[in-house]
N, C-alpha and C positions, 0 to 999 in steps of 0.2 A: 481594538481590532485583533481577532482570532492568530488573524499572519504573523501579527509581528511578535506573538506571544510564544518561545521555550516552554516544551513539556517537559515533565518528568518523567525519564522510564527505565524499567528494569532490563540489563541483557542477564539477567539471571533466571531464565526460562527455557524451558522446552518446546522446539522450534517441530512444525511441522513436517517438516522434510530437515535432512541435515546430512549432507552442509547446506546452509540455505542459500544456496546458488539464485541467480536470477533467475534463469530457465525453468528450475525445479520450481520456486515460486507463483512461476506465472504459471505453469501445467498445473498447479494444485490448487490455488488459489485464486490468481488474479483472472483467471479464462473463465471459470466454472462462478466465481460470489460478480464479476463484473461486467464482465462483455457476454453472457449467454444464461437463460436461463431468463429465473425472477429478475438481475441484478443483472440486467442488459444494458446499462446508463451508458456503458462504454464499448456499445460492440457497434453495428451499421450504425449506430445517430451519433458516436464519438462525441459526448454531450463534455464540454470544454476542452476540444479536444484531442480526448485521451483517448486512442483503440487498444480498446484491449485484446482482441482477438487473436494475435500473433506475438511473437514475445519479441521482433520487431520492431513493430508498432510501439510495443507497451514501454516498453524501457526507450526508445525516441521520447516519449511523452514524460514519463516517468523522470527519467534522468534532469526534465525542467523543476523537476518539482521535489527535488531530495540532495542534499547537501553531507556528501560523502563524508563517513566518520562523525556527523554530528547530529545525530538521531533526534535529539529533541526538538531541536531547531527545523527538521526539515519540516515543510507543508505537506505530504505524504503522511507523515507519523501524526502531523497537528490534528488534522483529517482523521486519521483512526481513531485517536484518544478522546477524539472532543465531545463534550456532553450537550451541547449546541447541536439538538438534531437538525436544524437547518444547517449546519455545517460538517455535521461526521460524515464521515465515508464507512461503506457504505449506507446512504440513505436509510430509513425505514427504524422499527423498533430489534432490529435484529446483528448487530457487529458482529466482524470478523472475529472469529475462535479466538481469546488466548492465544494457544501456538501457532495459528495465522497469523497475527501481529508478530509473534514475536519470531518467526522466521525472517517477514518484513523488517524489523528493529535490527538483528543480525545480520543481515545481509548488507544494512545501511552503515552500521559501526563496522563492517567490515570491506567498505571504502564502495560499495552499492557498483561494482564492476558486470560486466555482463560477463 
């Protein structure tokens, strides 16, 4: 099972906003790849869920599914990295940037606070 499997990841990158705040995050990333647009899964249908719409919402949802300081381990990051297209986030043949992850990876090793 995907969940219960630790990833590997680098915090030795170049984060898309910085400091990768929560807020900054979800303005750059989480609103625009998740909740609007192509990669709507999470905005009115909250598909498991998760709203992303508001930063709110996203980090209520979020915060279920990320395990402060321990990046590999969260189900958030498992979702990013995973090569299980039935299971990466976001869906589709198309991931989140590099430095979109890895703002996300950073912000979670740095205790994923709002």
């Amino acid at each position: 099972n995907e969940n219960d499997k630790c990833v590997e990841v680098s915090l030795d990158c170049e984060p898309i906003v910085s400091p990768p705040t929560f807020d900054a995050i979800h303005t750059n990333v989480l609103r625009s790849s998740c909740a609007t647009g192509t990669g709507n899964c999470h905005g009115e249908a909250a598909s498991a869920g998760l709203d992303m719409r508001t930063a709110d919402s996203a980090y209520a949802g979020l915060s279920q599914r990320v395990t402060p300081a321990s990046v590999g381990c969260s189900l958030l990051e498992k979702r990013l990295e995973s090569d299980n297209p039935s299971f990466r986030m976001p869906p589709g043949p198309t991931p989140l940037s590099e430095a979109q992850r890895c703002a996300i990876r950073q912000w979670i090793a740095n205790g994923a606070r709002r």
